[in-house]
N, C-alpha and C positions, 0 to 999 in steps of 0.2 A: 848577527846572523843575516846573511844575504836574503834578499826579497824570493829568490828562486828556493831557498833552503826552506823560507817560511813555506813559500807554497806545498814544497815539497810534502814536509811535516803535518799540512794541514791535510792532502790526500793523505797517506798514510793512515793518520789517527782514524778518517771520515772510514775508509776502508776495512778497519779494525773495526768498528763499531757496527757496519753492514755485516762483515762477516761472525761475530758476535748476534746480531736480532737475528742472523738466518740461523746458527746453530740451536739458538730458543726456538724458532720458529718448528725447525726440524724437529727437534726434540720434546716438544709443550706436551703437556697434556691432550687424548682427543677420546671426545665423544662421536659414539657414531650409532645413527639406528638402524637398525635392520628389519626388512617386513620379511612375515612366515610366508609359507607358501599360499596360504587362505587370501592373503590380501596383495599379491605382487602384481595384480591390475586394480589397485584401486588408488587410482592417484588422487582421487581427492582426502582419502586417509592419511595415503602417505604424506602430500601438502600440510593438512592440519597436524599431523604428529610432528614430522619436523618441523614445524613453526612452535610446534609448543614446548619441543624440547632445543630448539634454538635460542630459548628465552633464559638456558640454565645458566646460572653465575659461575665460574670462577672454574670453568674448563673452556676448549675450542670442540665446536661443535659442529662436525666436518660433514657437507654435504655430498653426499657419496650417490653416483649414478652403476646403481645395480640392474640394470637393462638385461635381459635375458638370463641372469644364473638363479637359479634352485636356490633354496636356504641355503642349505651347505656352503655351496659355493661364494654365498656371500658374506658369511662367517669368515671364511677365509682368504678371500678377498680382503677382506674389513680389518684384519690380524695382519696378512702378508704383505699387504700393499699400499694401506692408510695407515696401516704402524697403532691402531688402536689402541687407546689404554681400558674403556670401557666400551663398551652394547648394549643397548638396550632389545630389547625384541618383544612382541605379545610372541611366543610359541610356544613348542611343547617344554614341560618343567626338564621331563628324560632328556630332549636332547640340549637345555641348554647345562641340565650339568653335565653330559658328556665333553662338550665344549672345554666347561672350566674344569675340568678333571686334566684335559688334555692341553690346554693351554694355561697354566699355573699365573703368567703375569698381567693375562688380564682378568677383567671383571666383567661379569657376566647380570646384567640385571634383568630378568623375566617379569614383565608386568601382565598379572593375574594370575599369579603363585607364589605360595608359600612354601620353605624347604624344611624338612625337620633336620635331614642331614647337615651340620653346619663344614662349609669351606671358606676359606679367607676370603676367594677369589668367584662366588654366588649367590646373590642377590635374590630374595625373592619381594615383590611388590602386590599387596592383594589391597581392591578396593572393597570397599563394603555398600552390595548394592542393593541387600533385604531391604535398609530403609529407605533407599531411595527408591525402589520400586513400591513400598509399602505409601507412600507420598505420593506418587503417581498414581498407584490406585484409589487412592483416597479423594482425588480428583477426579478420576475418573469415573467413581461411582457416586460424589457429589453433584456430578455435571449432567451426569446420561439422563437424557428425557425418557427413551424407550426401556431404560433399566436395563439394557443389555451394551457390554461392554468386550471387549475381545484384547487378546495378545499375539504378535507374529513373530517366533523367535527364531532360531537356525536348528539348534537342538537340542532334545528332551533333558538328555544328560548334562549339558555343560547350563542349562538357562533356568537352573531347578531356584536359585535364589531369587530370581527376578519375579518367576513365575508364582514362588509363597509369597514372598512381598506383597506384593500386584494384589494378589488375591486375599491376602487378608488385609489390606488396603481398602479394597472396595469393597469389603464385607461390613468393617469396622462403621465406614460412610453411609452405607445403606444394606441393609438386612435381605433385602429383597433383589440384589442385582445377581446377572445372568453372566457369567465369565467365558467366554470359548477362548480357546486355546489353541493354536495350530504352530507347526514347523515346516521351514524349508526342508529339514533333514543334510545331514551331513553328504551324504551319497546323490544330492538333486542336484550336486552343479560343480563344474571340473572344467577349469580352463575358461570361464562366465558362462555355459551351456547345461543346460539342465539335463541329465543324463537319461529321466526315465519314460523319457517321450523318447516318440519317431523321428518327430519334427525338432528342429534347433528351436527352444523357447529358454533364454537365458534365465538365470537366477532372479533378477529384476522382472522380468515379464511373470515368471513364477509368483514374488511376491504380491505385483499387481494382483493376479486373480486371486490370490487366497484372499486378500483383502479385500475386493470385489466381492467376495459370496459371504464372507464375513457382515460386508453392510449392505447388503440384499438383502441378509436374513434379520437385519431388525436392530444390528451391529451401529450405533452411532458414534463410538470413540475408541480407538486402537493403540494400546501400545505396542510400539514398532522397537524393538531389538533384533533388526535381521540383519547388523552391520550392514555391509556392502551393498545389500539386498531393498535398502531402503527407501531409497529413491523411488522403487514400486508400490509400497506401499502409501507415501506421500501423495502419487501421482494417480492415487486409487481412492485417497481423502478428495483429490480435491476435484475429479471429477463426477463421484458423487457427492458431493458438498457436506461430508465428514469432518469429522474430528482425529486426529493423530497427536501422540506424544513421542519424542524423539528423542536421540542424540541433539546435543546442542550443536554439530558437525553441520546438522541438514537444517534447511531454510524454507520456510511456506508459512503463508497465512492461514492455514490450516491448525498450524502445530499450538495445540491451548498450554503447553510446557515443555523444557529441554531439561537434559540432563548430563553432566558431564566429568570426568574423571580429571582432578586438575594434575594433568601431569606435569606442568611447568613446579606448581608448586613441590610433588614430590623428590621429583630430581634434583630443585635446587637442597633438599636436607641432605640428598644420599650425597651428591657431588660435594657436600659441608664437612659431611663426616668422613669421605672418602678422602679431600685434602688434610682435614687433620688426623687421621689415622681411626677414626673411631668408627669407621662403618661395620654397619650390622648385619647379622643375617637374612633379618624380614623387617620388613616397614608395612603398617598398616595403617590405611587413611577412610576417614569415614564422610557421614552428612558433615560435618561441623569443623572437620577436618581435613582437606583434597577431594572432596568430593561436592558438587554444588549441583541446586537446581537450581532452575528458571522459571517465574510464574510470568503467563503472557497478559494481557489487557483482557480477553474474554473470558478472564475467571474474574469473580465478582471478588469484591472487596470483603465481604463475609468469607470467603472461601479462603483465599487468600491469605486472612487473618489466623484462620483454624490451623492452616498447614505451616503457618510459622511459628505458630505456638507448639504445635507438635516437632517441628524439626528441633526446635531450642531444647524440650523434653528427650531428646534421643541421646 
């Protein structure tokens, strides 16, 4: 064979094989997340969710710029124009099985819902956060000097397990502690603006003050559940020189414990059982299982000890 013929043959095969990794490439597997309409200004969410669901095994895990669309729109965005195999989303349970009712070949997974209806093609993902709030309280009303401790949630109805937790948490620790309880409310904030003022006072500036008059009134440690919202409350620990427990998401010398939803490790089961065919309907993750805390340095080593004997017992 002629030297021009080698070369020839060796483009050729090289060409065959690029064209080959781009049709895998086209066609692979993708994961893709999508934020609800609750959170499509919150990019430090969206940052830590896609980082933690960029960590799953054995799919591509497509970084997708949803800049101005609705949920909807980026549903289908997500299906029409990324070719998605699965989604994830936190939204509502209705409309993500509408979705998978209406698009049969992908997969639809809801993190913070369970389905009873079963479809091939929807997922549901529920954490279990009675004990983890139950934990937190228990810190909280081990810690508190003033015996009054407080919660900042978004709202009544969706933060009812946080809020038993929490509170027989810090019943269990101490017999004697004082628990307030407040919410942003579903209806205080649209577009980051708090809707039931005059004035623009964003969802943030809102959590600030409830937190403020929280530890005004005698209030020295907060759990903070007000998602997006939080940052206010953090920044309300630490200009009265409080105490705050948090998502492990937010950062401050303030925070005496975090708390957090491992979603890297849930995904990588569902995405295990989704390439061998064996996915489920519902996955549920607990303390001991996808779901961890964090004890910070100003809890004492008595403390400390209590609440890891009690997480091992749950």
């Amino acid at each position: 064979m002629s030297k021009k013929k080698k070369i020839f043959s060796v483009i050729v095969v090289a060409v065959l094989i690029l064209l080959f990794a781009l049709t895998l490439y086209i066609n692979r597997e993708k994961l893709v997340v999508v934020a609800d309409e609750a959170h499509t200004t919150e990019d430090v969410y969206l940052d830590y969710l896609f980082n933690e669901v960029s960590e799953v095994e054995g799919i591509s895990v497509d970084d997708v710029n949803f800049d101005g669309l609705t949920f909807n729109e980026r549903i289908n965005y997500a299906i029409d124009k990324v070719k998605a195999s699965l989604i994830v989303a936190y939204a509502s349970s209705k409309e993500m099985k509408m979705f998978a009712e209406n698009y049969k070949d992908v997969v639809f997974i809801t993190l913070g819902s369970l389905y009873e209806e079963e479809l091939d093609n929807l997922v549901g993902v529920k954490y279990d956060m009675y004990n983890v709030a139950y934990l937190i309280g228990y810190i909280a009303g081990g810690m508190s000097e003033t015996k009054q401790i407080g919660l900042i949630g978004l709202d009544e109805s969706d933060d009812q397990e946080f809020v038993s937790g929490y509170t027989t948490g810090a019943l269990a620790a101490n017999g004697n502690i004082t628990i307030s309880v407040d919410y942003l409310g579903k209806e205080s904030y649209k577009n980051g603006f708090y809707q039931n003022k005059n004035e623009d006072v964003t969802d943030v500036d809102l959590a600030y003050m409830k937190a403020n008059d929280m530890y005004k009134n005698g209030v020295d440690i907060i759990f903070d559940i007000a998602n997006n919202s939080s940052e206010g409350v953090i920044r309300s620990a630490e200009s009265n020189n409080k105490y705050v427990i948090s998502d492990c998401i937010n950062k401050s010398d303030n925070i005496l414990a975090c708390y957090e939803r491992d979603i890297t490790y849930g995904l990588n089961m569902i995405v295990e059982d989704y390439n061998s065919k064996n996915l489920k309907n519902n996955y549920e993750f607990d303390i001991n299982n996808g779901v961890n805390i964090t004890l910070f340095d100003k809890i004492s080593d008595e403390l400390k000890g209590k609440i890891k004997k009690l997480e091992s017992e749950m």
